[in-house]
PAZAPA-4460 file (N, C-alpha, C; in steps of 0.05 Angstrom, whole numbers, plus 32768, in hexadecimal, padded with zeros to 4 digits):
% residues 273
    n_x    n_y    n_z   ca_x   ca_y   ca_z    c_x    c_y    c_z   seq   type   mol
   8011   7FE8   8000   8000   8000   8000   8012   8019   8000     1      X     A
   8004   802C   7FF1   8020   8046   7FE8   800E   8052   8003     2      X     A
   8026   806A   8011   8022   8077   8030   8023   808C   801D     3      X     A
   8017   80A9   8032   8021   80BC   8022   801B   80CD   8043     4      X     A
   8030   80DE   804C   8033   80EA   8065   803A   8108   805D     5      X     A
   801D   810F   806D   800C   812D   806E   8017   8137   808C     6      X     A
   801E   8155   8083   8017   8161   80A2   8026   8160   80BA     7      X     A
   8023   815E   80D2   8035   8160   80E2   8037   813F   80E3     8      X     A
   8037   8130   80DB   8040   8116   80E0   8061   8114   80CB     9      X     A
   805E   812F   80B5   807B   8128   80A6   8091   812D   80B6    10      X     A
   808E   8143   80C5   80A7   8148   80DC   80B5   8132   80ED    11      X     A
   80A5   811C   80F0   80AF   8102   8103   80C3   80F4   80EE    12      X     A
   80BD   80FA   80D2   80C9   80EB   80C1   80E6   80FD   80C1    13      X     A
   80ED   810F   80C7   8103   8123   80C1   8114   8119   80D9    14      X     A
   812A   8117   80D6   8140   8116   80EA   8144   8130   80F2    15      X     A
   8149   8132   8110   8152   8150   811A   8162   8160   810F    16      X     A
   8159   817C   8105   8173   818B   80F5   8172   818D   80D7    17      X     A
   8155   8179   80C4   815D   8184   80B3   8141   8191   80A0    18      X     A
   813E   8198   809C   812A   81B0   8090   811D   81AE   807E    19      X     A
   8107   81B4   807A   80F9   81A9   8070   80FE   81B6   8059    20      X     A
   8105   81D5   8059   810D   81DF   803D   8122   81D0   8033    21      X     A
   8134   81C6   803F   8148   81AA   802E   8138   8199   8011    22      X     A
   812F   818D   8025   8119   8174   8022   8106   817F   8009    23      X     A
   80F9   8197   800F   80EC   819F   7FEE   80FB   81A3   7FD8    24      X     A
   8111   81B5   7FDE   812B   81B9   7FC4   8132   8199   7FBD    25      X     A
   8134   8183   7FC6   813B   8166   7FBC   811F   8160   7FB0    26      X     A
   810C   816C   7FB7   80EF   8158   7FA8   80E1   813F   7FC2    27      X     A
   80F3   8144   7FD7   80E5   812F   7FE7   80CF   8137   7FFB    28      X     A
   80D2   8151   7FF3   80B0   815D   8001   80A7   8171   7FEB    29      X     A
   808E   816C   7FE7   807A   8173   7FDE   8076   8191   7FE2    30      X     A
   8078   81A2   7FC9   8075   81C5   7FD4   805E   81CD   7FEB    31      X     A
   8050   81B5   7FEE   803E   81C0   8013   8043   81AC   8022    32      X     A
   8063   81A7   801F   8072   819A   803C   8063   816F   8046    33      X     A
   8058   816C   802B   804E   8149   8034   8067   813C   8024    34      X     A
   8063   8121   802C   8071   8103   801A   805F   80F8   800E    35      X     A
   8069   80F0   7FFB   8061   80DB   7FED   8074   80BF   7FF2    36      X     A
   8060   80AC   7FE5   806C   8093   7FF1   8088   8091   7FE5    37      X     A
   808A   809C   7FC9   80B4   8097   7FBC   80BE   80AE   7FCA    38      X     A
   80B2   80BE   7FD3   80CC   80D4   7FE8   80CF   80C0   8003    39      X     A
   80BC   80BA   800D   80C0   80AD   8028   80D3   8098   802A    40      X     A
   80D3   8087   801A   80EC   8071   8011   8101   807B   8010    41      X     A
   8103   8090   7FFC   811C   8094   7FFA   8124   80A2   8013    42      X     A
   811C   80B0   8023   811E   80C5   8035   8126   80BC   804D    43      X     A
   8113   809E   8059   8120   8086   8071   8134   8080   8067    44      X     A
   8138   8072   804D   815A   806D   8048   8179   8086   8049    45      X     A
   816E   8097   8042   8185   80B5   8049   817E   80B9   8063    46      X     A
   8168   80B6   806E   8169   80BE   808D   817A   80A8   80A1    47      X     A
   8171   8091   8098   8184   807B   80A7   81A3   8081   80A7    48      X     A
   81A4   8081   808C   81C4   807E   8080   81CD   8099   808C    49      X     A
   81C1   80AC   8093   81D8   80C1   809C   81D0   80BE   80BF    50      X     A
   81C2   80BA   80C8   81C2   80AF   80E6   81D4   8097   80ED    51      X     A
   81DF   8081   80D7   81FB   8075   80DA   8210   807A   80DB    52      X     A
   820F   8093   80C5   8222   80A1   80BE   8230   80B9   80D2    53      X     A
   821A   80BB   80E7   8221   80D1   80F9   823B   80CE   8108    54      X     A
   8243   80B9   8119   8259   80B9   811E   8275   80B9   8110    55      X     A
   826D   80AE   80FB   828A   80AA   80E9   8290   80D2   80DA    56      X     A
   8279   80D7   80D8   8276   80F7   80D4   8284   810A   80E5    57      X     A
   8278   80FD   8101   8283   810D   811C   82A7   810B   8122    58      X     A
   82A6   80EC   8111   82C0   80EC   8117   82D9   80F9   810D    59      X     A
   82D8   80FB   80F5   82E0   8110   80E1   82DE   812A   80E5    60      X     A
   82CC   8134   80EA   82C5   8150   80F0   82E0   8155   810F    61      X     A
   82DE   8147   8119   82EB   8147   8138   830F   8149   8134    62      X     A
   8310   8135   8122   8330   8134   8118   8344   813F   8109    63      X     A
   832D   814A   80E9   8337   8159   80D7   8331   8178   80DF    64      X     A
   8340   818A   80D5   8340   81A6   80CF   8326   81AC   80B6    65      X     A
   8326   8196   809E   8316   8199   8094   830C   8180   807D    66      X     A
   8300   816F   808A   82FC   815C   8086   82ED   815C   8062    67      X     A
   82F3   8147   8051   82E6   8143   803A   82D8   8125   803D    68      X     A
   82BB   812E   8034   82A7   8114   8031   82A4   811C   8016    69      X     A
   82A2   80FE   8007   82A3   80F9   7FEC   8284   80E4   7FE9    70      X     A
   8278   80F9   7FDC   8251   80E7   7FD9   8251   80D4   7FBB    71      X     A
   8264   80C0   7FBB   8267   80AE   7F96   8250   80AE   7F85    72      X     A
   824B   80AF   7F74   8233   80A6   7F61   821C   80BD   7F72    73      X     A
   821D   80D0   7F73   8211   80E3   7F8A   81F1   80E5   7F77    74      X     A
   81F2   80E3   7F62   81D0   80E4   7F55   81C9   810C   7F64    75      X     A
   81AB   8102   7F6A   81A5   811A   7F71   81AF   8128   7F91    76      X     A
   81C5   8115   7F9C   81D1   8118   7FB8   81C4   811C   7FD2    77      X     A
   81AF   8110   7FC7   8195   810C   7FE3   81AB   8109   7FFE    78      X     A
   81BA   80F7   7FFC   81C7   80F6   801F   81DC   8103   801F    79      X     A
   81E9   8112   800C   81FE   812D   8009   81EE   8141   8012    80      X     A
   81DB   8148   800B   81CE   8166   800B   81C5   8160   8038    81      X     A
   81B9   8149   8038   81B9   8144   8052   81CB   813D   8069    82      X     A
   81DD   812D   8062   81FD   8131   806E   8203   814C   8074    83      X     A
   81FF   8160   8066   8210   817B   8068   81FA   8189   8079    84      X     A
   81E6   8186   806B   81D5   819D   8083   81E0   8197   80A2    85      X     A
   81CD   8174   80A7   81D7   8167   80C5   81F2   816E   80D4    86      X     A
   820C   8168   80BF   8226   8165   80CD   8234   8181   80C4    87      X     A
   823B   8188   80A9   8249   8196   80A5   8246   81B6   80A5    88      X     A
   8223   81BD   80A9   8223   81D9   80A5   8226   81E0   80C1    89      X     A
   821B   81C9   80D7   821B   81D7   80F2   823D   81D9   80F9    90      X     A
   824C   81C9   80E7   8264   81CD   80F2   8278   81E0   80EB    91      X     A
   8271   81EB   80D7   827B   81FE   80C4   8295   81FE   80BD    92      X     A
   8296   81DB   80AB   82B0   81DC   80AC   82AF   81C2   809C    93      X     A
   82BD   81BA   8088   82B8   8195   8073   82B4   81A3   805A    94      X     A
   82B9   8194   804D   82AB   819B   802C   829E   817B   8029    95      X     A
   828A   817B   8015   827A   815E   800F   8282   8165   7FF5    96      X     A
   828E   8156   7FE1   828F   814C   7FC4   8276   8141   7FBA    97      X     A
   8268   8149   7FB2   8252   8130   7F9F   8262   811D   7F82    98      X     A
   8269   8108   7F7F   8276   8108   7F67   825D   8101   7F56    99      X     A
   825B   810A   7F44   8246   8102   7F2F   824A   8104   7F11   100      X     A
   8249   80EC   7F04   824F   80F2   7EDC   823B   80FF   7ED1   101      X     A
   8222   80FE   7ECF   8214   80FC   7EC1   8211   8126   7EC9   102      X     A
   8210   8135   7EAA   8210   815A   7EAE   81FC   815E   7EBF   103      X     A
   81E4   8159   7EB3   81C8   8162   7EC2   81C4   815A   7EE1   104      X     A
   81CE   8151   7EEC   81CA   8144   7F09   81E1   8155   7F16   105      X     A
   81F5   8155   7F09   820B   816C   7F15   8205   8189   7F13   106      X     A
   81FE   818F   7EFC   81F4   81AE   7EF3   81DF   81B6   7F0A   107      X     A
   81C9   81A6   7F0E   81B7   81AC   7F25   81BA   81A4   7F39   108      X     A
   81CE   8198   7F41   81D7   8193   7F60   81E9   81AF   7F64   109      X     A
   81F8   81B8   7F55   820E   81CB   7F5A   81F1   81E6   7F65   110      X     A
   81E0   81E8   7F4B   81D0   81FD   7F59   81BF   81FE   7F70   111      X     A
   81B6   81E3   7F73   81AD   81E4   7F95   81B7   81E4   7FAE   112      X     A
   81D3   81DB   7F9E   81E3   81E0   7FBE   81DD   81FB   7FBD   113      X     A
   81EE   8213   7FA4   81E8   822E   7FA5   81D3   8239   7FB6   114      X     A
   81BD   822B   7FA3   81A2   8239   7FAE   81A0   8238   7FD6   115      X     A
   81A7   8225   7FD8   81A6   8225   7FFD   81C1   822B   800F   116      X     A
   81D6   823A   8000   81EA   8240   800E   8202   822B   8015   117      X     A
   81FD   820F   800C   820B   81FF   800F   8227   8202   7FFE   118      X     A
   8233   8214   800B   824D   821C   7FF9   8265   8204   7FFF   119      X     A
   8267   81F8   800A   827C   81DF   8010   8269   81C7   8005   120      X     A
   8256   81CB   7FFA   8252   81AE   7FE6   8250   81B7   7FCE   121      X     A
   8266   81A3   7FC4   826A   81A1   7FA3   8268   8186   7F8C   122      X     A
   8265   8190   7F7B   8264   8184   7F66   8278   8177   7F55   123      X     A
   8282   815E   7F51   828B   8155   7F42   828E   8148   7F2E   124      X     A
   8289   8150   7F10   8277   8143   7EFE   8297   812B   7EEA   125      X     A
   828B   811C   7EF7   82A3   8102   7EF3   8299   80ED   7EF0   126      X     A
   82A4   80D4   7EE7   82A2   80B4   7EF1   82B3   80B7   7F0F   127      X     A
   829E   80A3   7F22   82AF   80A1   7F35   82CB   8096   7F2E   128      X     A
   82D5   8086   7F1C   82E2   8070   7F15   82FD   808D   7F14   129      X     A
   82FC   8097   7F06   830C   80B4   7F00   8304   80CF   7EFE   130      X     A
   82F8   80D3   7F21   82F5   80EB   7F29   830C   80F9   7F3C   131      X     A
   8314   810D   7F27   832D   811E   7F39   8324   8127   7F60   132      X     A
   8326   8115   7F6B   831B   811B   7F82   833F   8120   7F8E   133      X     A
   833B   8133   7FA8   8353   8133   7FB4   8365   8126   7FB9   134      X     A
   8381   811A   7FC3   838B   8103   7FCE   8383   80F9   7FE4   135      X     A
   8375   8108   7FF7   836D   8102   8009   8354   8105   8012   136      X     A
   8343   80F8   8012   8322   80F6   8020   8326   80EA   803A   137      X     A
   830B   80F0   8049   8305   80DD   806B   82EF   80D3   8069   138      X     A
   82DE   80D9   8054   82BC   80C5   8054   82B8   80C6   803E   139      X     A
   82B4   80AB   8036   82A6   80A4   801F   828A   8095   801E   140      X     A
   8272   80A7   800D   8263   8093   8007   824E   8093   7FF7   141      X     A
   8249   8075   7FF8   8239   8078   7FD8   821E   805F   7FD7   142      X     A
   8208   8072   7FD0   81EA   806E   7FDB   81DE   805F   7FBA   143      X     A
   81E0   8042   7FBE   81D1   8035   7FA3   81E1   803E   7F90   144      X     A
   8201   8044   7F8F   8214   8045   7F72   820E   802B   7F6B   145      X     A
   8206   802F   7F50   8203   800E   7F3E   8215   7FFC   7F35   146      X     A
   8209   7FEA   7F3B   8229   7FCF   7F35   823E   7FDA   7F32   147      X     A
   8257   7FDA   7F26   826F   7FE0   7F28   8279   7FFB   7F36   148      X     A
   8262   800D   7F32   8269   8029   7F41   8266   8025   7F5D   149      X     A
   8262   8014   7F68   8266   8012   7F8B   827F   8009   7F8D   150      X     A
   828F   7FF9   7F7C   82AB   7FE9   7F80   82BB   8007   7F76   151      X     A
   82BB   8012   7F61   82C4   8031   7F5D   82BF   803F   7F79   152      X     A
   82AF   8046   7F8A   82AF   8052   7FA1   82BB   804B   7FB7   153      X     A
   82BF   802D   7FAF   82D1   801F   7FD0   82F1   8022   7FC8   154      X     A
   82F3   802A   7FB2   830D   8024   7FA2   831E   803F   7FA8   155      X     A
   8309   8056   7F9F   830E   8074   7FA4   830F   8070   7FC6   156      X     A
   8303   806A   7FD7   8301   806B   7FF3   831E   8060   8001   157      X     A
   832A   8045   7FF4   8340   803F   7FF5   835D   8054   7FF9   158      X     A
   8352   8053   7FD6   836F   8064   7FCF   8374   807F   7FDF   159      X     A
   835D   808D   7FD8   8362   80A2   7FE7   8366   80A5   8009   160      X     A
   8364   8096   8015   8364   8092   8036   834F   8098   8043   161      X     A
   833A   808A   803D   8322   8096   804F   8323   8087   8064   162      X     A
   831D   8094   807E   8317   8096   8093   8302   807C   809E   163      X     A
   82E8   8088   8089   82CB   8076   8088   82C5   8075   806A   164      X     A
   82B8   805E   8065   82A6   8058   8049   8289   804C   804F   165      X     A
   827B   8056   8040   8262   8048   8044   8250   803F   802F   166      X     A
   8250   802D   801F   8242   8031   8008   8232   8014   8008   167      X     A
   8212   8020   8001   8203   8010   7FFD   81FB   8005   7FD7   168      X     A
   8204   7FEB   7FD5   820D   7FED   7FB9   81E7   7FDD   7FAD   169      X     A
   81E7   7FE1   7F99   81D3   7FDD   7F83   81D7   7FCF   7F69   170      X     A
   81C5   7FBC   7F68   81C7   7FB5   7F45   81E6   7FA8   7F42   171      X     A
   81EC   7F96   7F47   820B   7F80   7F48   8204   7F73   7F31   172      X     A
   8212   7F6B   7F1E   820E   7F60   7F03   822A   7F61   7EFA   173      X     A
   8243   7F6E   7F02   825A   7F5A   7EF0   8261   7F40   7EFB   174      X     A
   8259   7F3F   7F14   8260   7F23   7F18   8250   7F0B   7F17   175      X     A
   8235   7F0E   7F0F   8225   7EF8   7F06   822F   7EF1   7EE6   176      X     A
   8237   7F05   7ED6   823F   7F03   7EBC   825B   7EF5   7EC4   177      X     A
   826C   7F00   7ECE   8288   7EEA   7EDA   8280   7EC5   7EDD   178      X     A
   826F   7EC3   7EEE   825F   7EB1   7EF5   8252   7EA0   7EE3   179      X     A
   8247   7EA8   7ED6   823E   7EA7   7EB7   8251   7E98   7EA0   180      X     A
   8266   7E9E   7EA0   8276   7EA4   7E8A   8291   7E95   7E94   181      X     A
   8298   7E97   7EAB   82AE   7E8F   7EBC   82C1   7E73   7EB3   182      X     A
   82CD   7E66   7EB6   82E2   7E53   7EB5   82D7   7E49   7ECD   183      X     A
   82E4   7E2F   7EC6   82DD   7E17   7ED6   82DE   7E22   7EF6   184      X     A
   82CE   7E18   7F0A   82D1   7E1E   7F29   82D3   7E08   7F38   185      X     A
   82CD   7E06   7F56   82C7   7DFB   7F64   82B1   7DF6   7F60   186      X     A
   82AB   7DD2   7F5E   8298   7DC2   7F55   8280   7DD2   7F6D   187      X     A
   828B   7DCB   7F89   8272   7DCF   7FA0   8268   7DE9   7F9C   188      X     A
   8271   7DF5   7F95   8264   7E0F   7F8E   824F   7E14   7F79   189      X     A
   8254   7DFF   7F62   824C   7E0E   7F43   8227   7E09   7F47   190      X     A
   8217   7DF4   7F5C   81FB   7DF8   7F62   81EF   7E11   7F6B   191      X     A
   8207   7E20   7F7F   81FC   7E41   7F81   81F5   7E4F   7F6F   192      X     A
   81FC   7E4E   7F5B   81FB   7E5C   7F40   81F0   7E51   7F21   193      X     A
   81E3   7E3A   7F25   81DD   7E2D   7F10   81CF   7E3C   7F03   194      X     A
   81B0   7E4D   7F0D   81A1   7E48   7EFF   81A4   7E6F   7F03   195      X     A
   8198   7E76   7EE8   819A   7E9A   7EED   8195   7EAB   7F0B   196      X     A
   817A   7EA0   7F13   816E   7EB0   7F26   8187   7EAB   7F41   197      X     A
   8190   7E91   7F49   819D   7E8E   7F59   81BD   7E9D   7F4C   198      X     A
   81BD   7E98   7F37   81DC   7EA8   7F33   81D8   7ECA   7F3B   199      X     A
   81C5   7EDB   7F33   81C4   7EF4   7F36   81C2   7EF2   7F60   200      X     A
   81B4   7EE2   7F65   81B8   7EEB   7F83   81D5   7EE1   7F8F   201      X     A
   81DA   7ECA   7F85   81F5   7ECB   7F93   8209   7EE1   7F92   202      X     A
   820D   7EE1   7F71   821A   7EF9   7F6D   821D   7F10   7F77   203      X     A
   8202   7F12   7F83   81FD   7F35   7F8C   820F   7F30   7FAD   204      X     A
   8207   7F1B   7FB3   8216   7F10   7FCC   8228   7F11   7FCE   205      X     A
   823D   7EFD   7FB6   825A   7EFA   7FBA   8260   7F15   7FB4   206      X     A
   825A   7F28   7F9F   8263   7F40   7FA8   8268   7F56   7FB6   207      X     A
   8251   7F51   7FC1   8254   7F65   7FDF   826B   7F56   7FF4   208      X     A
   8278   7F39   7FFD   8280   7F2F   800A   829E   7F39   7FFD   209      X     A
   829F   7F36   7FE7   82C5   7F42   7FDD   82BA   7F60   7FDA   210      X     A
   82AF   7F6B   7FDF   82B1   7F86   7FE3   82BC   7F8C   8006   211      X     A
   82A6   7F7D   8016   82B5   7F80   8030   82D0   7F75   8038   212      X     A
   82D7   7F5B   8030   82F1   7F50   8031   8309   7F64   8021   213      X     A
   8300   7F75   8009   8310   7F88   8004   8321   7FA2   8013   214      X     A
   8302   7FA7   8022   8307   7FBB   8034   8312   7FB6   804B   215      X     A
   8312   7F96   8056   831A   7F96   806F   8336   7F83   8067   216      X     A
   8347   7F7C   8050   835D   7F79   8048   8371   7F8F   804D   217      X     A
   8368   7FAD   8043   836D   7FC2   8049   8371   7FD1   8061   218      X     A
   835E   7FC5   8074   8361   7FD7   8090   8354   7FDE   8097   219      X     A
   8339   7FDE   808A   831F   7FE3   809B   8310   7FCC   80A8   220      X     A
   82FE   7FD7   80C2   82EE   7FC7   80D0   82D4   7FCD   80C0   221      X     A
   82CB   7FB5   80BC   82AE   7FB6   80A7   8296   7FA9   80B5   222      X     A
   8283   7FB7   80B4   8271   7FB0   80BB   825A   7FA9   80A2   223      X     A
   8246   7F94   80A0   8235   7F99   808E   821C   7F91   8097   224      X     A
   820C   7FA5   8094   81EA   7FA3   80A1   81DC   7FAA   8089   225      X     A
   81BE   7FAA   8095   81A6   7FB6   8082   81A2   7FD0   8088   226      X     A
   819F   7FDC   8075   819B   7FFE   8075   8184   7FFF   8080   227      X     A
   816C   7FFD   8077   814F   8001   8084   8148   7FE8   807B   228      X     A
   8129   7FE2   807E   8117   7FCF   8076   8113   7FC9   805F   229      X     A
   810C   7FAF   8055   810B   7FA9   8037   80F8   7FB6   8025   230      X     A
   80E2   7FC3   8039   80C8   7FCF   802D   80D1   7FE4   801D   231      X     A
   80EA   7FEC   802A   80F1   800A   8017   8107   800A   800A   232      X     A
   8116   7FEE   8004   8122   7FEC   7FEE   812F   7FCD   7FF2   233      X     A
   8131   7FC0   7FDE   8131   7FB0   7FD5   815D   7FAA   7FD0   234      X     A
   8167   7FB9   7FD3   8180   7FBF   7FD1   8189   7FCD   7FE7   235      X     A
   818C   7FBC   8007   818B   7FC6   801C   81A5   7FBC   802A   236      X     A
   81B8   7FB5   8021   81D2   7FAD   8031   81E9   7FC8   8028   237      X     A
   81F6   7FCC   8041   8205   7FE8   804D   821A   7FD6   8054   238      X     A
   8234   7FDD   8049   824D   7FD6   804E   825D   7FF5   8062   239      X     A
   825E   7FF2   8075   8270   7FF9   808C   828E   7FFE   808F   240      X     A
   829E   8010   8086   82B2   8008   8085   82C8   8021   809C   241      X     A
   82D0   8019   80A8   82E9   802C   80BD   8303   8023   80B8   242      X     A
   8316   8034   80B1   832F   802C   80B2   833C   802F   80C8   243      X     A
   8348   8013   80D9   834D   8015   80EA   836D   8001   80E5   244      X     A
   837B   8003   80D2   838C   7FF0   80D4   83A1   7FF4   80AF   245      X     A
   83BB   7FF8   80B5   83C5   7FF7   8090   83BA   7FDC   8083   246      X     A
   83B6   7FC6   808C   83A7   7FB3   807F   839F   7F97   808C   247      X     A
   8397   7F86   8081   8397   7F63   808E   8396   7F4F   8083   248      X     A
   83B3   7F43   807E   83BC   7F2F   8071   83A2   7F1A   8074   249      X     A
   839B   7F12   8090   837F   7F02   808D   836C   7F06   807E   250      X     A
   8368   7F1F   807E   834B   7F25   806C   8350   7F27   8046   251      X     A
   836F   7F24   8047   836F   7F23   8027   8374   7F03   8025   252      X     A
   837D   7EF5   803D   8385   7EDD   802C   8363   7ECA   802D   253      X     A
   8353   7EDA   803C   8339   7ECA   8036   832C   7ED7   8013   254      X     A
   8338   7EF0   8017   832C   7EFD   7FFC   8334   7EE8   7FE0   255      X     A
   8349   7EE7   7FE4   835C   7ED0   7FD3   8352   7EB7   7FC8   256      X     A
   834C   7EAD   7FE5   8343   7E90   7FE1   832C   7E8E   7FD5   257      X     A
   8314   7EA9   7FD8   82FB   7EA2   7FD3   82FC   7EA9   7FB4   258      X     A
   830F   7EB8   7FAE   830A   7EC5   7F8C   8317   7EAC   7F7C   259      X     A
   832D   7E94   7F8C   8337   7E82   7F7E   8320   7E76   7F79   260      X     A
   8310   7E72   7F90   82FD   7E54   7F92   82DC   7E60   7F7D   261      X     A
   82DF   7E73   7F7D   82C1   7E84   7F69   82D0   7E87   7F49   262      X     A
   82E9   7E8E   7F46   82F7   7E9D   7F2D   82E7   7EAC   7F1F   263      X     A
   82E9   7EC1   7F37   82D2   7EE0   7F2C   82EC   7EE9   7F3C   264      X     A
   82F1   7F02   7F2D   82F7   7F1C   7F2E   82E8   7F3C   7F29   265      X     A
   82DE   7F41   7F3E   82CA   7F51   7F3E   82DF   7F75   7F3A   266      X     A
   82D0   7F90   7F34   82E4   7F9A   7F2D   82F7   7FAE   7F46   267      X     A
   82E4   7FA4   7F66   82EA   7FAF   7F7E   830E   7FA4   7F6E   268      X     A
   830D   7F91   7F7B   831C   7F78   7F7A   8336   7F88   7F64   269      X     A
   8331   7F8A   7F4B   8341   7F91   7F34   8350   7FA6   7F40   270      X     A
   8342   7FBA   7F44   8348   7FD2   7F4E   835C   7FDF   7F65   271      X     A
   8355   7FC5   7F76   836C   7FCD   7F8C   8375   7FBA   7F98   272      X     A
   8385   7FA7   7F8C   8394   7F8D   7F8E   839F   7F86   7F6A   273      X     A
***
């Protein structure tokens, strides 16, 4: 059943701090301040994701002089434009990157930051894959980047030294085609994947698993949970990532063993190994 929330009941839906004039400039309120049922979805999922995000935010803010958060595949930067209100305008002090390819989504992100004063969020109209981003970032993250552009965001998050990564990935499909197409494997394995429907779910699986074994090869502590409820999206696993370490021989030699025993090379994987 589609919801649609009128009135003073939308305010319960707003996390403390952010405004409702925000929220209309994105389209997720209605010019007389209601939801509709596709703002509301999207709106629990950026509301969650930056209420996770609060500490790793806080933490940065605390350590750097002037901390850079990098929003990958930023689209219309629903949790950039909200990140900054929450953390960075009260602190007066961060810049947020949006990276985004596509002109039109950058062209009108650059003017709404304008339009609301958001002068430390910018626009970067790039592939994540080769966006001139600084040498150095402290948060990365990236909300439903599609198949390979979430492994581009953990890759950028890497190299550059981030602090935190957070990216909830969407739509996995090079490695069911790997899967697909692949050289001989491990026999016990090849029933996971026989038949299409079960290859696309594993896949989506095994890739999120060498995405985290990537990150925590590297040095980060990874966590992976569900973002919100399935009701409001269907593409709900959040990879966690803190760097707390230059790397861990354990966590690459499991990475190792599992890409021998699958012979998929996914492009996390290519990228930074």
């Amino acid at each position: 059943m589609r919801r649609q929330v009128k009135g003073a009941a939308v305010r319960r839906e707003l996390l403390p701090g952010t405004s409702p004039e925000l929220l209309k400039e994105l389209h997720l309120l209605t010019r007389t301040g209601d939801l509709n049922a596709d703002s509301l979805r999207k709106l629990k999922q950026v509301n969650h994701l930056a209420g996770l995000l609060a500490g790793a935010v806080d933490d940065v803010l605390s350590r750097f002089g002037e901390p850079l958060l990098v929003d990958c595949g930023a689209g219309k930067s629903y949790l950039g434009f909200v990140l900054y209100e929450l953390f960075l305008k009260a602190a007066g002090k961060g810049t947020l990157l949006a990276v985004e390819s596509r002109p039109d989504l950058s062209r009108s992100g650059m003017e709404r930051a304008a339009r609301l004063g958001f002068d430390r969020l910018r626009y970067l109209e790039a592939p994540i894959a080769s966006a001139p981003v600084p040498a150095r970032v402290h948060l990365v993250t990236a909300l439903h980047a599609c198949d390979t552009a979430s492994d581009d965001a953990i890759a950028l998050a890497v190299r550059h030294g981030a602090d935190h990564v957070a990216v909830v990935p969407c739509c996995q499909a090079e490695v069911a085609g790997q899967l697909a197409l692949g050289p001989a494997r491990d026999a016990l394995l090849e029933p996971l994947f026989a038949h299409p429907l079960h290859r696309r779910e594993f896949a989506s699986h095994l890739t999120n698993v060498l995405r985290a074994l990537s990150l925590e090869a590297h040095g980060y502590r990874v966590t992976v949970t569900e973002l919100t409820g399935w009701e409001h999206s269907l593409k709900n696993e959040l990879i966690l990532g803190k760097k707390v370490r230059a790397g861990s021989p354990a966590a690459r030699d499991k990475l190792e063993r599992l890409l021998a025993a699958t012979k998929v090379r996914p492009k996390v994987v290519r990228e930074l190994f």
